[in-house]
C-alpha positions as CSV (number, residue, x, y, z in Angstrom):
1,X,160.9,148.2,135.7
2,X,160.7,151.7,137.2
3,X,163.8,151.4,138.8
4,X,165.4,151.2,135.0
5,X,163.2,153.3,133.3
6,X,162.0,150.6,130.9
7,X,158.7,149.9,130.0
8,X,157.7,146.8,128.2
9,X,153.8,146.6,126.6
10,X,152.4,143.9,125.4
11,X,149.8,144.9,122.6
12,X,146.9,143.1,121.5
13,X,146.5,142.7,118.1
14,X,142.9,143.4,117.8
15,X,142.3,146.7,120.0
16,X,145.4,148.5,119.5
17,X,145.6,147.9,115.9
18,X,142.7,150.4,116.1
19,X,143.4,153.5,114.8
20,X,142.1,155.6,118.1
21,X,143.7,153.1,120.5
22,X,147.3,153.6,117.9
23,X,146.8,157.3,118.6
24,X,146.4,156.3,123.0
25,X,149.6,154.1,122.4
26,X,151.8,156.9,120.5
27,X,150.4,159.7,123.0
28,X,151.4,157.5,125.8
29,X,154.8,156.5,124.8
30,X,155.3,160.0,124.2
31,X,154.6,161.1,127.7
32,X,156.7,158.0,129.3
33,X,159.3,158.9,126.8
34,X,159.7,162.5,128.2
35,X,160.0,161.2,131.4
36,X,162.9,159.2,131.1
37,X,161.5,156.2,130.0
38,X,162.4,153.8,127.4
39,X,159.3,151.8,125.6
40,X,159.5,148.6,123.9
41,X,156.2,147.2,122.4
42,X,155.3,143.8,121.4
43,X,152.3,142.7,119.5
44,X,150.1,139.7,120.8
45,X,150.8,137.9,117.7
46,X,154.8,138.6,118.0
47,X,154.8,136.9,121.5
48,X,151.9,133.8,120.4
49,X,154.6,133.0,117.3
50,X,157.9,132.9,119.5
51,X,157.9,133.9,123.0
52,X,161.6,133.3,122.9
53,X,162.1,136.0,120.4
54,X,160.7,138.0,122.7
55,X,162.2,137.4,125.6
56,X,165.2,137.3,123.3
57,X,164.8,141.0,122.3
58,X,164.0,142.1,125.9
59,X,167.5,140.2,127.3
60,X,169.4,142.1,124.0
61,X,167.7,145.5,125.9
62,X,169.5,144.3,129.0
63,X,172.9,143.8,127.3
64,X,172.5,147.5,126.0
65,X,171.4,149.1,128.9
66,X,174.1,147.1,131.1
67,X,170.9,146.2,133.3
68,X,170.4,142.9,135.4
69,X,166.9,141.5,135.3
70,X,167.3,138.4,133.0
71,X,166.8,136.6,136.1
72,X,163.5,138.2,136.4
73,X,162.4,137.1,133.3
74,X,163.7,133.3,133.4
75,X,162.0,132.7,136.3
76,X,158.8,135.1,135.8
77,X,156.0,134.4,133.3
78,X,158.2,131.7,130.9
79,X,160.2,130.1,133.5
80,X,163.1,127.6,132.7
C-alpha cells in the first residue's frame, strides 16, 4: 500500500524463523522504516490459526492511521 506507506509481510514460519533470513527481515524493515514506511509482520502460523485475527489487526492499523482500504481487504484474498 505505497500510497500509505504501509507494508504488510507475511512470514513463513520455517525460512524466516532462520536466523540469517531474521537478520534479511530486521535489515529490511530497517531500510523501509527510514523511508517512511510502517511494517507489520505476520507469521504463517498467525494467519493458518485465525485469518480473522489478522485481518482484524490489519483493519485496527486502518482505524489508527485514519486510512481506507478495508474494502480492499473484504473483497481481496478472504472475501466476504
Amino acid at each position: 500500500m505505497e500510497e500509505h506507506k504501509l507494508v504488510i509481510q507475511c512470514d513463513g514460519d520455517f525460512w524466516h524463523s532462520k536466523e540469517r533470513n531474521k537478520g534479511k527481515d530486521i535489515a529490511q524493515d530497517t531500510v523501509l522504516g527510514f523511508l517512511g514506511y510502517k511494517v507489520y509482520r505476520f507469521w504463517e502460523h498467525e494467519i493458518n490459526e485465525s485469518p480473522q485475527k489478522c485481518i482484524d489487526s490489519i483493519v485496527e492499523i486502518n482505524n489508527n492511521l485514519n486510512v481506507d482500504f478495508k474494502d480492499k481487504i473484504d473483497g481481496g484474498v478472504y472475501g466476504n
